[in-house]
N, C-alpha and C positions, 0 to 999 in steps of 0.2 A: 690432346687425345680425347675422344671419344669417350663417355662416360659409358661406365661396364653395370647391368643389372647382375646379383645377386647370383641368378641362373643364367648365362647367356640364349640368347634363341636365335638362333638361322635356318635358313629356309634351304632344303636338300632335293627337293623334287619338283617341275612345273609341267603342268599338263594341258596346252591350248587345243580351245574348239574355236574356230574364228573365222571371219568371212574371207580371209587372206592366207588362211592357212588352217590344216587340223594338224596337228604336232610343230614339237620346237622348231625345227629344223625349219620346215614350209612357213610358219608364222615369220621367226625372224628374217629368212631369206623373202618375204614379202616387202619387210618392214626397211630392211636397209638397198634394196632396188625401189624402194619407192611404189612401189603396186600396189593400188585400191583395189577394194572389196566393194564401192561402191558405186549399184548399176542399174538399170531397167528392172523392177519387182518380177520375177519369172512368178513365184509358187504362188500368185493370186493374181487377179485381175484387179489394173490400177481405175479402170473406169469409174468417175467419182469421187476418187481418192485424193485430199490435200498435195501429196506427192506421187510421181510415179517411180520413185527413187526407193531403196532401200541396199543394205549391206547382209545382203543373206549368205549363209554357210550353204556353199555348193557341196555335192557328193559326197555329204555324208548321211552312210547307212549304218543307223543305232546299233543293229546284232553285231556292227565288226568291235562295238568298243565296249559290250556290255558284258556282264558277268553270264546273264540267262534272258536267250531270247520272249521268256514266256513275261520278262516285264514288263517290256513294251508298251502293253497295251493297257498299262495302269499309269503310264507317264505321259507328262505332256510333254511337246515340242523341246520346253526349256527343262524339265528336268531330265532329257534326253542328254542333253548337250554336256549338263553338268554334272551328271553322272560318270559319261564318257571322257570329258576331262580328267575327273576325281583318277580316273582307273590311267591314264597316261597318267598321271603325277606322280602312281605310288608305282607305277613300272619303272619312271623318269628317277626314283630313290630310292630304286632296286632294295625296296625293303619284300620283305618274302612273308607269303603266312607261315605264322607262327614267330616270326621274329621278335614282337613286340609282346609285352602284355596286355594281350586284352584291356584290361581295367587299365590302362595305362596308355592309353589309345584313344583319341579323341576326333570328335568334329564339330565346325562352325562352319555353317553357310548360310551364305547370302542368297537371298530369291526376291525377286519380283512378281509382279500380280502372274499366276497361273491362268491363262484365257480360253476362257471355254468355248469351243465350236460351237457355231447354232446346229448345226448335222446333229450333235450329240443329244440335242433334247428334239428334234425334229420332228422325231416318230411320238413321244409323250403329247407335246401338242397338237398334233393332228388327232390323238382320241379327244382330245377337248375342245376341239371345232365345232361349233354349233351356227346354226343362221343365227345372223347378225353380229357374230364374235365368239368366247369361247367360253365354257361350260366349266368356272374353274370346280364344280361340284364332281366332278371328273376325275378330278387330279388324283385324289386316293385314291377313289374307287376302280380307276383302269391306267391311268396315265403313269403312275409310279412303277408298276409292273414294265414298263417297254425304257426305261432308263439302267442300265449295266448297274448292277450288284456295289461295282467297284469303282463308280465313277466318280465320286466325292473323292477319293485318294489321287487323282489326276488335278484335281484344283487347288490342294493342301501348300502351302509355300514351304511347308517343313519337312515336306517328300524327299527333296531333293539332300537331304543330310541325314534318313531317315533310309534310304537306299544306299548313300555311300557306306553309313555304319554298319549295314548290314552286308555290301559289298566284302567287305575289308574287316570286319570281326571287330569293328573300333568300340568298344563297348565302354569307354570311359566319356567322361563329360562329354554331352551332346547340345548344342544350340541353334539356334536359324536367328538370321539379322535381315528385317523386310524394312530397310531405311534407303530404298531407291538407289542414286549414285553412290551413298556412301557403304551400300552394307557387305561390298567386300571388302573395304580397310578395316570397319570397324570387327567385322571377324577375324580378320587379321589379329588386331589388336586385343580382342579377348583373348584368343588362344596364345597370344606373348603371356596376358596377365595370370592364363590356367596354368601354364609353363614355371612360368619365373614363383607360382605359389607351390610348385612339386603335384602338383596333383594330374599330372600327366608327361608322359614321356614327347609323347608324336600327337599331333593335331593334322588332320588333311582340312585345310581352311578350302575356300571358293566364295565361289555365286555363281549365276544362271540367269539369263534373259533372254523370251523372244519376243521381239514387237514385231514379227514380220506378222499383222492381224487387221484386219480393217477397223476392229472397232481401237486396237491401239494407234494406228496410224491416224485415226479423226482425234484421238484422246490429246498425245504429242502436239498435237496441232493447234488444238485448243487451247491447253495448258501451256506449254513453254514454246511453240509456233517451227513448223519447219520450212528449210528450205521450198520455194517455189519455182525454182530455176527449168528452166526445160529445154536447155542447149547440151550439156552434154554431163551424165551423171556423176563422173568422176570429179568435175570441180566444184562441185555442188555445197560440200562442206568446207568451210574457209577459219576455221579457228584464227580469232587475234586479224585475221586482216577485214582492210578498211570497208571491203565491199562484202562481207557475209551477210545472209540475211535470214540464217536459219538453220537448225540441224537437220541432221535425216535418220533416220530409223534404222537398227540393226538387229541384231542377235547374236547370242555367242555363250563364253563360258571358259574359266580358266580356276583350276585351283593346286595347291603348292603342300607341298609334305613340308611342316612346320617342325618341328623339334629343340631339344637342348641341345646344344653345343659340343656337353662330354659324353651325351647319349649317340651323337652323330661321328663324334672322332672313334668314338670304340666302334664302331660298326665299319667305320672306312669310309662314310658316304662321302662325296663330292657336295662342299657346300657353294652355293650360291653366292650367297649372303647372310649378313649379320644384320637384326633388324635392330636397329640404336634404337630406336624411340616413337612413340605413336600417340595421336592427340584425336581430340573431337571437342567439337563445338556445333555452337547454332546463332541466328542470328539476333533471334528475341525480334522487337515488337520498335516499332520507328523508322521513319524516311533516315537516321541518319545512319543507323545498322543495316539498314537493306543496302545503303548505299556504298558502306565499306566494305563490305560483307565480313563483319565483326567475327563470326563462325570463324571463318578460315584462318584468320587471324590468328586467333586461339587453340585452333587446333595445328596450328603449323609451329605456333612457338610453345606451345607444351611438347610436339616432336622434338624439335631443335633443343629444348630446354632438357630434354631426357636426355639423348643422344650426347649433348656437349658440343656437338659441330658448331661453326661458325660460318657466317655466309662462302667464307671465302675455301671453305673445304668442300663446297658445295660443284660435282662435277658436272649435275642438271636438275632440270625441274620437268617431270613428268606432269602436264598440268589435266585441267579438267577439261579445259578447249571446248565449248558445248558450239561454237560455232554463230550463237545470238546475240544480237548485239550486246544488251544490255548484261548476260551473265559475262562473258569476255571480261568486259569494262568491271565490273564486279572483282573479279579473279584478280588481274593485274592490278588493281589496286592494293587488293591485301599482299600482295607480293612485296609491291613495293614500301607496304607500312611495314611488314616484319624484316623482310631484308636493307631497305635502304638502296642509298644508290648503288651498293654492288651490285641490285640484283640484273643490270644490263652488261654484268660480267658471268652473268651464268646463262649456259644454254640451256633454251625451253624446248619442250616435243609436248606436240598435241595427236594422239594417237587416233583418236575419235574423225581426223581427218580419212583416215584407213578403212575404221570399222562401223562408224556410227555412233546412233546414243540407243542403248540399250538397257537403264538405270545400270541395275546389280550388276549384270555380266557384264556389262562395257568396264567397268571400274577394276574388275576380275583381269579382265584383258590389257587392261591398261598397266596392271601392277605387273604380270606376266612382263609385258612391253620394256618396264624396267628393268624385274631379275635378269634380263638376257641381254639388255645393255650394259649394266655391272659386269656382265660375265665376259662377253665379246668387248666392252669398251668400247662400243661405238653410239652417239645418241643418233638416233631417226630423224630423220628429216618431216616436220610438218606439212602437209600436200597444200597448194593451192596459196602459201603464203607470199601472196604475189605486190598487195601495199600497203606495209605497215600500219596498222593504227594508231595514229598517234596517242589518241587518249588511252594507248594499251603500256606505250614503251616497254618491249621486250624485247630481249635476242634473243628470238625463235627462230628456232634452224632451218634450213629451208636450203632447196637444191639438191643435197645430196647427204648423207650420213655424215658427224664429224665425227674426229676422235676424243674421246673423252678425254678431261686435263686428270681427273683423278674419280676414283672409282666409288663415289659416293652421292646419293641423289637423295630427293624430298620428292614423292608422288600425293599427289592431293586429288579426292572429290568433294563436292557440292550438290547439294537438289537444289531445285529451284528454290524452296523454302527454308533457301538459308545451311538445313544442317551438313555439316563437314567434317571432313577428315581427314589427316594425312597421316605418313610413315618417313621414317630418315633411316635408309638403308643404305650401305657396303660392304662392298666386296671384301672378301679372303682369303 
């Protein structure tokens, strides 16, 4: 059995924004037909650009999922997304205003860098144009005047938790987590530890990401390298097989109505899941940590070490899948030092094959990706997993959706620099 905190905490509400779907329903009937989100960049021009690929959120218009149209125009792209999440998640946990105590009402989210249009400073430098370059003696004296009143609130990474609370009356413990792939587990995992200390009833966790941006798309490229492929975009991303040679850019947003267990049975909710247990690490400094990726390591088995599971109660691995060579090889290796040989008895899903790499929000979407596996029982099928890597050894699923042996999984992220984290959730 599973070891029990103190306070139990499960997860009663999920709210997806994603390039394969906006709500439960569309996300996971995406995920178990197999349907990529990733395609030709519509909402920018690729000319120039490392890739012409990206996994954008089609058709969605912010007023249908916000509280008050008049916000809009104080958010960016990504805390669009993850506000809009937020408010399907506490629909998705038909919790009501007024239900909860305020003071007893929480949020943690995740964000990623907030990207500022050049449009938006356009008009500022253009008063500071002078022959030969620009006149920064300008910039107070005229330039400050043609930039909005409220545009620093559009760049803030703590907007987006900062809108929810005020969405939602959450008026108890408030946090933001800007730790890239990892910082929606690791909000996750706050809001178990805000929970399980009583000082909160309900927690709406998340994150938020858009990299659909050129100067993100050169950043990706630079930094952790994407896909070059230019046959056809959907097989673009290849997590775990032999022939990947790169991620590709997305965006998106997902976040989940957190609570106690005897706070969620007295109210009726429909649980999800039960979160066992949650860990974090990093890799520290050395050719021989980068190469194990130590981080994951440790944070998979301080999950498992909470939780009490054992390899072999393990129904799957929701993994990181970044799709590049060398992090791949990274991942499956710590898989295989905390689990052992079992772990080519457990099935993998790399979701990232669907949606992209997005840091914060991909990881948001990724966890989403599992509560609804737990739920339905079925794991997703990884796209594109067409020749095993061997220096990967997984059974990662592939072809078509399976069925789950038992209702209980490990979902993990990683940055490139190492820091990681995972959760051991099941169903109830």
């Amino acid at each position: 059995m599973a070891g029990r905190s103190r306070i139990r905490v499960v997860v009663t509400g999920v709210g997806v924004v994603s390039p394969i779907g906006i709500g439960n329903d569309d996300f996971w009937d995406s995920l178990v037909h197999s349907r990529s989100g990733i395609n030709f960049l519509q909402s920018l021009p690729s000319d120039g650009l490392p890739s012409a690929f990206g996994a954008e959120v089609r058709d969605f218009n912010p007023t249908d999922y916000l509280r008050d149209k008049k916000f809009v125009k104080v958010m960016t792209r990504a805390i669009q997304l993850g506000v809009a999440s937020s408010n399907l998640a506490v629909k998705d946990s038909r919790i009501a205003p007024g239900m909860v105590d305020p003071y007893r009402f929480g949020v943690v989210f995740g964000a990623g860098r907030m990207t500022c249009h050049p449009s938006e400073l356009a008009a500022a430098v253009e008063v500071c144009r002078a022959e030969g370059g620009i006149d920064v003696s300008k910039w107070g004296q005229k330039a400050l005047a043609e930039i909005a009143p409220l545009w620093l609130l559009r760049q803030m990474p703590n907007m987006p938790a900062s809108h929810v609370s005020i969405d939602h009356n959450a008026c108890g413990p408030n946090n933001t987590i800007t730790c890239r792939d990892a910082s929606a587990l690791l909000a996750l995992s706050e809001a178990v530890r805000v929970i399980e200390a009583d000082r909160a009833d309900c927690m709406i966790v998340g994150a938020c990401s858009s990299n659909i941006h050129p100067v993100d798309i050169a950043k990706f490229h630079s930094f952790e390298g994407l896909s070059r492929r230019s046959d056809d975009p959907k097989r673009a991303c290849r997590p775990f097989d032999f022939e990947r040679e790169g991620a590709v850019v997305g965006e998106g947003a997902a976040s989940f109505m957190v609570e106690s267990y005897e706070h969620a049975v007295a109210r009726g909710a429909e649980i999800y899941a039960e979160i066992l247990g949650t860990g974090a690490g990093c890799d520290g400094q050395g050719a021989a940590n980068e190469a194990a990726g130590l981080g994951l390591v440790r944070a998979m088995e301080s999950a498992l070490r909470q939780s009490g599971v054992r390899p072999n109660e393990l129904g799957h691995i929701n993994a990181q899948g970044k799709s590049t060579q060398p992090d791949d090889i990274v991942e499956a290796r710590a898989y295989h030092r905390v689990l052992g040989d079992y772990v080519m008895n457990i099935p993998v899903t790399a979701l990232k094959s669907y949606v992209g790499h997005f840091d914060a929000g991909a990881g948001a979407v990724e966890l989403a990706g599992t509560l609804l596996s737990l739920k339905n029982g079925y794991v997703p099928a990884t796209l594109n997993y067409e020749i095993p890597d061997p220096r990967c050894g997984l059974n990662v699923v592939r072809g078509e959706a399976v069925r789950m042996r038992n209702r209980t999984a490990v979902t993990v992220n990683r940055t490139a620099m190492g820091q990681s984290a995972a959760a051991v959730l099941r169903a109830i």
